[in-house]
C-alpha positions in Angstrom: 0.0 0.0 0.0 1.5 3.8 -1.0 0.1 6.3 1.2 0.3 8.8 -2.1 -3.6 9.7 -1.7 -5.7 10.8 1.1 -8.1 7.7 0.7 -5.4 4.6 1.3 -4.3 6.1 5.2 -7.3 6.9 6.2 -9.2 3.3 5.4 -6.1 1.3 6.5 -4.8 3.4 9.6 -8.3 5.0 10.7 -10.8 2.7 9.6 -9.2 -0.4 9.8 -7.7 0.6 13.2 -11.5 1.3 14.5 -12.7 -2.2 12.9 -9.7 -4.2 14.4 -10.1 -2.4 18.0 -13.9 -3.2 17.7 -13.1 -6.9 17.2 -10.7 -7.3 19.9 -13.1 -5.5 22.3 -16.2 -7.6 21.4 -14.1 -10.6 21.9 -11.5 -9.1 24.8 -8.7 -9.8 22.4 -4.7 -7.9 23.0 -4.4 -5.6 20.4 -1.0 -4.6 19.2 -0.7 -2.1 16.1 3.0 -0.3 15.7 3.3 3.5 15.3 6.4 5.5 13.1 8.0 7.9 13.8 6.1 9.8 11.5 3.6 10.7 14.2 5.8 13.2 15.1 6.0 16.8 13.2 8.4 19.7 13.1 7.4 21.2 16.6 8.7 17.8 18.5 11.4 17.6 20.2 14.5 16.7 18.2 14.7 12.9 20.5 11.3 12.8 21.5 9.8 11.6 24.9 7.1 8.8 24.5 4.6 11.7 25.8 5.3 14.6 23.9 3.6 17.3 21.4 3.0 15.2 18.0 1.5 17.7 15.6 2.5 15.6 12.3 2.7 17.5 8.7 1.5 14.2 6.8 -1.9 12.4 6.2 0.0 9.0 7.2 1.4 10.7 10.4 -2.1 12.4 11.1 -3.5 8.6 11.1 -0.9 7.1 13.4 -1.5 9.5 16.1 -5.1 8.9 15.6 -4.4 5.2 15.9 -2.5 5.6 19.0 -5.2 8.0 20.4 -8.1 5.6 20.0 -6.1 2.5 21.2 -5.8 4.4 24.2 -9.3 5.6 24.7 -10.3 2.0 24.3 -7.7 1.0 26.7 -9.3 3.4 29.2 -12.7 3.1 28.3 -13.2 -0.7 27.7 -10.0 -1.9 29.0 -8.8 -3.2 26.2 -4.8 -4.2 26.4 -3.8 -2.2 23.5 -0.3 -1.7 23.1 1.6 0.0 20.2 5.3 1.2 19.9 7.0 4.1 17.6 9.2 2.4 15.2 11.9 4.6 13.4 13.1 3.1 10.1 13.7 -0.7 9.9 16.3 -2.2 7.6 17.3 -5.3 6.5 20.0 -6.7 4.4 16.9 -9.3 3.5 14.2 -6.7 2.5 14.5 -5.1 -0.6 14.1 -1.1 -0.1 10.0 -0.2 -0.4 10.5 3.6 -0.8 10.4 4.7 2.6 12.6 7.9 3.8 15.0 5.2 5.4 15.4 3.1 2.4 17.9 4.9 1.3 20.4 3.0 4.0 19.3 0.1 1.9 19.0 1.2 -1.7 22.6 2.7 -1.1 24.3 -0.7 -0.4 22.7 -2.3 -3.6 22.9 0.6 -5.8 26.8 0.9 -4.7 27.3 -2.7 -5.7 25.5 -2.9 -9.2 26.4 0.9 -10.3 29.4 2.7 -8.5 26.4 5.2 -8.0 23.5 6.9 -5.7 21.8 9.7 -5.5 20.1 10.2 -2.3 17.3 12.4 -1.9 17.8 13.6 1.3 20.4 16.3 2.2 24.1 14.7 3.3 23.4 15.9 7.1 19.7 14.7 7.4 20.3 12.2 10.4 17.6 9.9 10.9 17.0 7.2 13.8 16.7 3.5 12.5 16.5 -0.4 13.7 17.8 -3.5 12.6 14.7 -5.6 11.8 15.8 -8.5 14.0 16.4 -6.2 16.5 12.9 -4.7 16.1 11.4 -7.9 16.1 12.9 -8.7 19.1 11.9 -5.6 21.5 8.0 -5.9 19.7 8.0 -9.9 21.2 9.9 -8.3 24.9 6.8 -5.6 24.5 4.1 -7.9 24.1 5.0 -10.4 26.8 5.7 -7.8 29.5 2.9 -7.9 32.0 0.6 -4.7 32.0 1.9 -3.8 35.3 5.3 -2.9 34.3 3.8 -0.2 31.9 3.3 3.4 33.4 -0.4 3.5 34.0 -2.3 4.7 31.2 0.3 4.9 28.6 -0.1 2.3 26.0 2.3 4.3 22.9 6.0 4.1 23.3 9.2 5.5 21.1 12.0 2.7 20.5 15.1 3.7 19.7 18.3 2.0 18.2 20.6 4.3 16.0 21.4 7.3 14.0 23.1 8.5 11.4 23.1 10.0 8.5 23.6 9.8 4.5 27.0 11.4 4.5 28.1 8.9 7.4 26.6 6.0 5.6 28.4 6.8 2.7 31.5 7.4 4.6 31.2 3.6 5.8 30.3 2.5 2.4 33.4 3.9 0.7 35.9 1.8 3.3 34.8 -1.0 1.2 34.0 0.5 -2.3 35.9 3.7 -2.5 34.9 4.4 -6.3 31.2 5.2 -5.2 30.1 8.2 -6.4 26.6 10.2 -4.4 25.0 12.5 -5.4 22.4 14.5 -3.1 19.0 15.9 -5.0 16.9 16.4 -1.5 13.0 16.8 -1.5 12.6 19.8 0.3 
């Protein structure tokens, strides 16, 4: 699914949330549904808290925080064990890049060793945070099976975190092991 239009968010991350949390409440089901990054907008906080002012600038963002919002009120009002985490870019070596903003620490590795050559269309000194996918996989399983005492009372949404970098550091790496590459950067700003 692209998230290009204003219809595909909405009837997967609004609509389908409502119709999923619905199910697990009529049949007092766990819900777990993962959050980005993307939930958070140019007036957060550079390393955001897990409670923190959101205000995102895209449709896709908008519907995550309405996700997280109305997992919560069902947790509060119906008691449902909703859960969700913030995810920042995951990676593989095993996934082939999708067209995400973090692909490119992806795209760069196969695009290096086909072509000598990348263009990245973010700017050299854009750092962004990312996780390994095993590693993501394995703090979602720790997540789930923690008991609902350990988490801090009403708070069902929380930010994971692994590491950042950026392009220019990335490529930096990249050229240790092929030092012809050539980058270019044409950023959407």
């Amino acid at each position: 699914v692209t998230f290009n239009t204003l219809v595909s968010p909405l009837q997967v991350n609004v609509q389908g949330f409502h119709n999923i949390a619905e199910l697990c409440r009529s049949h007092d089901l766990r819900l777990f549904c993962p959050s980005t990054i993307g939930a958070f907008g140019p007036s957060s906080p550079k390393v955001p808290p897990d409670l923190t002012i959101q205000r995102p600038r895209t449709i896709y963002g908008v519907s995550k925080v309405h996700m997280e919002l109305l997992g919560e009120y069902y947790h509060q009002k119906y008691n449902l064990d909703f859960r969700s985490l913030r995810f920042p870019g995951v990676i593989s070596a095993d996934t082939p890049p999708g067209g995400g903003t973090t692909d490119y620490a992806v795209h760069i590795f196969h695009e290096a060793a086909k072509h000598g050559r990348y263009t990245c269309f973010l700017r050299n000194d854009t750092r962004l945070p990312m996780i390994y996918l095993p590693d993501c996989i394995k703090a979602t399983v720790q997540f789930l099976e923690a008991p609902v005492s350990s988490l801090r009372g009403d708070m069902r949404t929380y930010n994971i975190q692994a590491v950042s970098f950026t392009p220019a550091e990335l490529v930096e790496e990249v050229r240790k092991h092929l030092p012809e590459l050539q980058v270019d950067y044409e950023p959407d700003e």
